[in-house]
N, C-alpha and C positions, 0 to 999 in steps of 0.2 A: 109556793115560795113567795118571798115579802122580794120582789124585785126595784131595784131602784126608779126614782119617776121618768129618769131618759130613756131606761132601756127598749121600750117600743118604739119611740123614737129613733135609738140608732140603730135595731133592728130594721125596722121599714128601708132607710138608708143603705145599710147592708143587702138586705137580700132584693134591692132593685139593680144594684151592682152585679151580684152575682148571678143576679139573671141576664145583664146585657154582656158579661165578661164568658157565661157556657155557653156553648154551642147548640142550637136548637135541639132539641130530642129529633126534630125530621133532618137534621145534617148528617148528610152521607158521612160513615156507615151510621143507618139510624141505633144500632144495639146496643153498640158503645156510650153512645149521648144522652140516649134514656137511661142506662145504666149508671153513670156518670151523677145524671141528675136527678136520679132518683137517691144515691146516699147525699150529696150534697144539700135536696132540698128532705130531710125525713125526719126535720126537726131539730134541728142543731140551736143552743141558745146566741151561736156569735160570741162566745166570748172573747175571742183571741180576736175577731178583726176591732172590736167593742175595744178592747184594751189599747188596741194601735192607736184609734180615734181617737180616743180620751187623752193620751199621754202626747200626742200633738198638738193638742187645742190645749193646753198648758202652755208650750211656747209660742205659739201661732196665734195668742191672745193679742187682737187689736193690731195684726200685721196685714195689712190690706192685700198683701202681694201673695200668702199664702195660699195654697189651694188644698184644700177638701180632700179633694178626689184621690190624692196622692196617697193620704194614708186609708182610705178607703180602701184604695185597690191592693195597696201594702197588704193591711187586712187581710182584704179577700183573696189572696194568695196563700199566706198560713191558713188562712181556712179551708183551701184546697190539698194544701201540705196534710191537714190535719186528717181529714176524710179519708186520705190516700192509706195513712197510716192506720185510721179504723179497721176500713176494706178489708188489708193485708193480716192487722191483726185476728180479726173474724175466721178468717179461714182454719182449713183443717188442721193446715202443719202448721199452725202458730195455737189461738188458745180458743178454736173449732167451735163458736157460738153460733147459734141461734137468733138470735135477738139485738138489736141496736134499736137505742132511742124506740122502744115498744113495738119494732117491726120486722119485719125478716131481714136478717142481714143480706149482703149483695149475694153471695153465692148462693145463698139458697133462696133469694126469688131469683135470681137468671141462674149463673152456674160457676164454676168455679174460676174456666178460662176467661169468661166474660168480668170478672169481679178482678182478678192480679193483672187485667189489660185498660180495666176502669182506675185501677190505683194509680197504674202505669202512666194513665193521661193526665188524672188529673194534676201529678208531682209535674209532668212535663208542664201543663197551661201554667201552674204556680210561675214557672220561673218566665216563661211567654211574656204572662201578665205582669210581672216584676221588671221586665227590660222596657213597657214602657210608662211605668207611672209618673207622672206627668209633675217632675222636680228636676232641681241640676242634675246634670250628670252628672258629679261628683256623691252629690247623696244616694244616687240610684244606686249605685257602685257598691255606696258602703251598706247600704238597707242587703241588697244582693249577698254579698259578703256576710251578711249576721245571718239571714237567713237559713243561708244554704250550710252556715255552718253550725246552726243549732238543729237544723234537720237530720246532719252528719252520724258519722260515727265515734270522732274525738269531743268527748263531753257533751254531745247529740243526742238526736231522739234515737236514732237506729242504735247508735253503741248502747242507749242504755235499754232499748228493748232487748238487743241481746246478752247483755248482761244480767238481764230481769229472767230471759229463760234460762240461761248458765246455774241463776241459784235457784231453780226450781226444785225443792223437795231435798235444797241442803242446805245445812245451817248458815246463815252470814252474821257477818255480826254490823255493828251500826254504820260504818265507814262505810262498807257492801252496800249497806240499802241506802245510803244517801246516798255514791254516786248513781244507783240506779235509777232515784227520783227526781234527782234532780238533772239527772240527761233523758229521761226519756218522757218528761211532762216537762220541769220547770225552763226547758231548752228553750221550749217553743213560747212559750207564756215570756217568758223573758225575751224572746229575741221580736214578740208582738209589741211591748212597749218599749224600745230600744226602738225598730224599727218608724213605730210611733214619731218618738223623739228626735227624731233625724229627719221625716219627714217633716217637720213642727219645725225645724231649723234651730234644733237645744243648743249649745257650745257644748264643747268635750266635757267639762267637771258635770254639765246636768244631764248628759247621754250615762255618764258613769255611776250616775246616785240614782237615776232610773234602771240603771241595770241593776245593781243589788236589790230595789224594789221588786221588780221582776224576778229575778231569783228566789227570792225570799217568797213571793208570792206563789210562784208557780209550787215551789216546795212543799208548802202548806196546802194549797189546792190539791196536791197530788195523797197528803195522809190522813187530808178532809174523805179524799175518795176512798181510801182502804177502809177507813172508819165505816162512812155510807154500804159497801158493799159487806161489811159485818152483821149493820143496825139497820138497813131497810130492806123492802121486800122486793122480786124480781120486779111486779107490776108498779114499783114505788120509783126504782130505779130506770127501767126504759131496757133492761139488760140483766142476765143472768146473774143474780143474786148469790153470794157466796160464793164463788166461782175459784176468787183468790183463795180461801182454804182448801178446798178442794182440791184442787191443783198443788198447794202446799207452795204458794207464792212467797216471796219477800214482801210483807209488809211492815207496818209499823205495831198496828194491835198484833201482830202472831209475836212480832219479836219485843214487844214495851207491855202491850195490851192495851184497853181503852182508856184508861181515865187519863195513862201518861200518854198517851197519840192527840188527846184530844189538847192535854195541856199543852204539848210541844207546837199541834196546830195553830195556837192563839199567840205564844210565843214566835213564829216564825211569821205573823200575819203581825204582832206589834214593832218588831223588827224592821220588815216592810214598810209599814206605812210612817216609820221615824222618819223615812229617806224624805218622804213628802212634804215636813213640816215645814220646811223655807219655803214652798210655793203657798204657804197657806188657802187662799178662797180658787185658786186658781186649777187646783187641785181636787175640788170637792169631788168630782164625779167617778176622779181614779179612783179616789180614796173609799166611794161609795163603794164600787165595782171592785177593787181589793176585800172590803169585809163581806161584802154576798159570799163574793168564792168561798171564803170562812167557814161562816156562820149559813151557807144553804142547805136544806134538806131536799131529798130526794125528792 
């Protein structure tokens, strides 16, 4: 992948946080903490704590008094939102894989009760670590507030996982599979640069042109992935390959097919990055980190 030139750089950032934010693997109970962080650290690219950073350092531009660490930890919070939600999805009774990110998934390198009790903590530290990242009270509040409700079940990641299994293996038509995309990805992605934005100290009209960015982005990120799991192979993806047909998922190529998934993708990622244009140079990195999501391969 052609990754932008920060991204090791705010990866290193990220995953030094999220190693002082878990809990050692030797913290009583040790089973849980190695488990824990073993999905947490098994290769993840950052994108959602990635996105928070960027979309703060927009406002935070040349503000002495802001601090870093706030949308770091913001960050690294939907990052452990996000794991939690892998974990669970893995499992038997949801869509019973094998593989994450090229490795065994948690239940099958520990077991199954040890993996819905690893999901279970790390959704609980998310919200730990979110009471105290280190901005007003009044921002923590609202960062809190987006979060928990894009993790949710109203327009959420959960409503729209459960919405994604409801139409398994029966026809939907295109309103179906939008709200399923965009609650049960674009939630989170949207609610990482929002979050962002709040920590960064935006005013309300620039928290609200960031949020359709995020929307818009996460959307497309999400029918960039149906596409991927058509067009690359298990060992390309890190994760069972074709999984969505097989299942007889809601995507976009089952129900549009490829050439128009792909056009809609680049549509909904020019859409997005309209939002950005008044930030012009200020914005570069979102805007970089917006067309990866796009244009990445497997």
């Amino acid at each position: 992948m052609n990754y932008p030139s920060f991204f090791e750089h705010d990866q290193r950032l990220i995953e030094a946080a999220l190693e002082r934010l878990l809990p050692s693997a030797e913290t009583q109970p040790p089973s849980i903490h190695q488990a824990m962080r073993y999905s947490v650290f098994a290769g993840g690219k950052r994108i959602r704590p990635m996105l928070c950073m960027e979309a703060s350092g927009i406002f935070a531009h040349g503000d002495s008094s802001h601090e870093p660490n706030a949308a770091i930890e913001a960050g690294c919070a939907i990052e452990f939102i996000h794991t939690y939600s892998l974990i669970h999805d893995d499992l038997p009774a949801l869509d019973n894989d094998d593989l994450r990110r090229g490795k065994p998934t948690l239940h099958k390198k520990f077991n199954e009760a040890t993996a819905i009790l690893a999901g279970d903590a790390l959704l609980t530290l998310a919200f730990e670590t979110l009471s105290k990242i280190p901005t007003g009270a009044e921002s923590r509040v609202r960062v809190i507030r987006e979060i928990s409700q894009a993790a949710g079940t109203v327009n959420g990641m959960v409503g729209g996982q459960v919405a994604d299994i409801e139409a398994e293996r029966k026809p939907v038509n295109a309103e179906t599979l939008s709200y399923i995309h965009r609650s049960k990805t674009a939630a989170l992605i949207r609610a990482s640069v929002v979050a962002g934005s709040i920590c960064g100290g935006a005013k309300p009209e620039d928290v609200e042109r960031v949020r359709r960015f995020g929307d818009n982005i996460g959307w497309a990120f999400q029918v960039v992935d149906d596409i991927l799991d058509v067009e690359e192979s298990s060992a390309a993806l890190g994760k069972t390959a074709g999984k969505d047909e097989a299942q007889q998922k809601a995507t976009y190529p089952a129900l549009f097919g490829l050439p128009k998934s792909h056009e809609f993708a680049k549509e909904l990622a020019t859409r997005a990055l309209r939002e950005l244009d008044c930030y012009a140079d200020r914005a570069t990195r979102l805007r970089e980190l917006a067309e990866f999501l796009v244009l990445r391969r497997a």
